[in-house]
Wavefront OBJ file of the C-alpha trace (Angstrom):
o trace
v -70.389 -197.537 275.680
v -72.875 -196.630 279.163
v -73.574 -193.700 277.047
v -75.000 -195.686 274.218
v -76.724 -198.233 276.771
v -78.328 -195.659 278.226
v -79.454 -193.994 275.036
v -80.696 -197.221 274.281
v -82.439 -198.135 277.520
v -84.223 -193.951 277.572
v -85.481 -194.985 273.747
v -86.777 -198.593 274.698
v -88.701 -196.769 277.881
v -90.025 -193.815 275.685
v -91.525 -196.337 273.107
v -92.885 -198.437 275.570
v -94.756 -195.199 277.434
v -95.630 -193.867 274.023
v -97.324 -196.956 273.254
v -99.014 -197.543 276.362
v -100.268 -193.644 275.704
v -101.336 -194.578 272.294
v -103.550 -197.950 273.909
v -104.875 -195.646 276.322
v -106.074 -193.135 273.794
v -107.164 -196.329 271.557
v -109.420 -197.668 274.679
v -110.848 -193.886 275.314
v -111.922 -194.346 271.402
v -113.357 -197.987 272.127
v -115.336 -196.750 274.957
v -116.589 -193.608 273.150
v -117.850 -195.549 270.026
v -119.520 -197.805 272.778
v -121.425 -195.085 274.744
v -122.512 -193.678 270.964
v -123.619 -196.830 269.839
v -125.937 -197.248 273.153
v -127.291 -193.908 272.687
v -127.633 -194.409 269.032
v -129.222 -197.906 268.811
v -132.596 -197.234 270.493
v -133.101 -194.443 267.450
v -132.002 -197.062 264.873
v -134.024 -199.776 266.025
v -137.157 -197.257 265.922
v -136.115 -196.621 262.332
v -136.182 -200.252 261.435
v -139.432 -200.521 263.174
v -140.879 -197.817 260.908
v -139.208 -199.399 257.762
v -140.987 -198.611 254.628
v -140.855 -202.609 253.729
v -143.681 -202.599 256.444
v -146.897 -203.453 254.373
v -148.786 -200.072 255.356
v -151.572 -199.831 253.138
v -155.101 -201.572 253.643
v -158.342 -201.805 250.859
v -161.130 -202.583 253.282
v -164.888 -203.231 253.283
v -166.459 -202.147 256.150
v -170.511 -202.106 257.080
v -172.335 -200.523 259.726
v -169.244 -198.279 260.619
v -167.800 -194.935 259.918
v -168.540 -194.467 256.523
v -172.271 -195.802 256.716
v -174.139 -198.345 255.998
v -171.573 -199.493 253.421
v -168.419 -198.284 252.490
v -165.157 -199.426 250.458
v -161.958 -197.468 252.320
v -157.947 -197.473 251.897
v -155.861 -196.925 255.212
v -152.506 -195.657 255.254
v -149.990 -196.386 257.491
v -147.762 -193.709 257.830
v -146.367 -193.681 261.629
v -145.952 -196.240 263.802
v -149.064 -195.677 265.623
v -151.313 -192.947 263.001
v -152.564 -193.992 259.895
v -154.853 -192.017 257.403
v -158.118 -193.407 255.709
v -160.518 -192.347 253.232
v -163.188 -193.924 250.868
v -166.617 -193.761 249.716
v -169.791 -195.194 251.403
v -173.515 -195.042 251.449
v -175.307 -193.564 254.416
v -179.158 -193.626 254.885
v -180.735 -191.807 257.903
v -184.341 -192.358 257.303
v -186.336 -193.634 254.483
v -186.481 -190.092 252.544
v -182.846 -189.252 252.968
v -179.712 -191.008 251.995
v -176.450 -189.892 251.810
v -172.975 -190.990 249.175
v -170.325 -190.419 252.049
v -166.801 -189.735 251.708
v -165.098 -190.278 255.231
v -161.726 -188.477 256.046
v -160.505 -190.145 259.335
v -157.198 -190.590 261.164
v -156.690 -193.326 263.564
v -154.820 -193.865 266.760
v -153.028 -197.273 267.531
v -152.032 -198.563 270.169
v -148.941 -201.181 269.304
v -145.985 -200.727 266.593
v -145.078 -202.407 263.361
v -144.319 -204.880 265.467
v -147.912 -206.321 266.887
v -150.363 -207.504 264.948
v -153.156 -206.342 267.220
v -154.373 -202.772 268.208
v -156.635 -201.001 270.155
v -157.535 -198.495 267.701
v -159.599 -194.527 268.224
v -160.201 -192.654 265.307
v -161.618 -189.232 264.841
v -163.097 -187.949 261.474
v -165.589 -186.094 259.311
v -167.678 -187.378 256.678
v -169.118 -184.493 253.962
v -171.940 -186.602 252.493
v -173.956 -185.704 249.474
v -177.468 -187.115 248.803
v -181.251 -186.614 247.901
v -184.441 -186.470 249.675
v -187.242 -188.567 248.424
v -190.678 -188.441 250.168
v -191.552 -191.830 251.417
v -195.293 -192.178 250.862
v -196.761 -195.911 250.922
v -200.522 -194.970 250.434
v -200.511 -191.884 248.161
v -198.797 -189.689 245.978
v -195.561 -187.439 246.928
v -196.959 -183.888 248.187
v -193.110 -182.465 247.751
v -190.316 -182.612 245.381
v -187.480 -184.271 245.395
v -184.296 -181.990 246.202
v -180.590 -182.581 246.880
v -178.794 -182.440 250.203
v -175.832 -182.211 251.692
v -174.477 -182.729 255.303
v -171.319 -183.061 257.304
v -170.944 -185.824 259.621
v -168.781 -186.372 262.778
v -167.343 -189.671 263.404
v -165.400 -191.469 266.462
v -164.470 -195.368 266.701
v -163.225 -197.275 269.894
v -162.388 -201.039 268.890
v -159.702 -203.483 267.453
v -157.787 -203.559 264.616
v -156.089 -206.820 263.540
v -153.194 -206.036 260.818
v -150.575 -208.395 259.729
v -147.264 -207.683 260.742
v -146.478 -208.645 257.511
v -149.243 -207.662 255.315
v -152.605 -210.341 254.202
v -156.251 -210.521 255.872
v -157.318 -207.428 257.872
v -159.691 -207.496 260.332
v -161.575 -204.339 262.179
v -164.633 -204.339 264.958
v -165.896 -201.711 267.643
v -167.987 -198.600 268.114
v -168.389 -196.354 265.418
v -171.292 -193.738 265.842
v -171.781 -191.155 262.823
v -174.327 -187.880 263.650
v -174.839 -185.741 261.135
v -175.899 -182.124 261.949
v -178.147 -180.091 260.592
v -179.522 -180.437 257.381
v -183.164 -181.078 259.335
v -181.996 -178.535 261.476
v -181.506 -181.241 264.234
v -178.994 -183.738 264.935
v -179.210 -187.103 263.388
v -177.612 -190.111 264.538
v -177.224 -192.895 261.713
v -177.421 -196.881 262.205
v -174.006 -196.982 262.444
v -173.121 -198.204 266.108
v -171.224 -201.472 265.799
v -169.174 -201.427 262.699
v -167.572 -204.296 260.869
v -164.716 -204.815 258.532
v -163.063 -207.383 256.423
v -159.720 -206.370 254.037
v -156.402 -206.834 252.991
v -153.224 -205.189 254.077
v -150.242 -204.861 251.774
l 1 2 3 4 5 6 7 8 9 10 11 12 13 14 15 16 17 18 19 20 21 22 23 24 25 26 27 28 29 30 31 32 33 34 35 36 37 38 39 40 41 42 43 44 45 46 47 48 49 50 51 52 53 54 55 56 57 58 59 60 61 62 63 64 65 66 67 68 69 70 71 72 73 74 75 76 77 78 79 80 81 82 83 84 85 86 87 88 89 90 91 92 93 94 95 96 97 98 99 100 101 102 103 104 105 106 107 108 109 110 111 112 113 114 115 116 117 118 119 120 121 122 123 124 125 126 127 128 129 130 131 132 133 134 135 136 137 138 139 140 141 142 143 144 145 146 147 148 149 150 151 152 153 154 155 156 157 158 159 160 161 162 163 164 165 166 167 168 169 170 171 172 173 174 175 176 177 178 179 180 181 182 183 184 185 186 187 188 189 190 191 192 193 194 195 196 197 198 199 200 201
């Protein structure tokens, strides 16, 4: 009969250390899948930041600015802080030359998904194509009229106001464009404070 206590007692203590074992082992888990989770949520959070629900494209009109006198441009979104644009625009240095542009820019910004506004710098090039006309108010032209083309060099410094959630867009700041060479000079266009007014979605 002490025999069978005893048995008895040895398998009552053997459970109870196997199961504190086993709750031991189960906390270790707990307290792994709690340090992962830490490491792992800052990464996850950045991911929902960069969700592609994020309205990321823009259809602006801008004047005075990187693309000329006058240009239509789309703006893509496609990090965080970088976003791609390109469009079409009319530049005019002087009164015999004038220029179709086609800017190719990427911006910098300063704030997330998350803030509506940026301090945005862009750097770009413009290939333009255009004509040269002879401006001559009190007589005829003394030369033809021939086509030109140039490549232009273009920098911005100003804000950018984008929806978090997409509508009105709003851009402003300093965007000088110099073309170079095509009068074998350098050639710095009206463009100095630039203006635009879109729509992000």
């Amino acid at each position: 009969m002490r025999t069978l206590i005893a048995l008895f007692l040895l398998l009552v203590f053997s459970t109870i250390a196997n199961a504190q074992q086993s709750t031991e082992r189960i906390q270790e888990r707990i307290d792994s899948l709690r340090t992962i989770e830490n490491t792992v949520r800052p990464q996850l959070d950045s991911l929902i930041a960069e969700s592609p629900n994020r309205p990321r494209n823009t259809i602006f009109l801008e004047g005075l600015g990187n693309g000329g006198i006058l240009s239509l441009n789309v703006d893509h979104r496609f990090h965080n802080n970088w976003s791609f644009r390109t469009g079409i625009g009319l530049s005019i240095v002087s009164l015999e030359y004038s220029f179709f542009t086609l800017p190719l820019i990427i911006n910098y910004l300063t704030n997330d998904f998350g803030s509506p506004g940026h301090l945005e710098v862009a750097l770009g090039i413009v290939p333009s194509f255009g004509r040269y006309s002879q401006f001559n108010l009190f007589g005829p032209k003394t030369k033809p009229d021939y086509s030109v083309a140039a490549l232009g060099l273009t920098t911005a410094i100003g804000y950018r106001y984008q929806p978090v959630e997409g509508g009105f867009n709003f851009r402003i700041g300093f965007m000088p464009l110099i073309y170079f060479g095509f009068r074998n000079s350098i050639d710095v266009t009206l463009s100095v404070i630039g203006l635009s007014l879109g729509y992000t979605f």
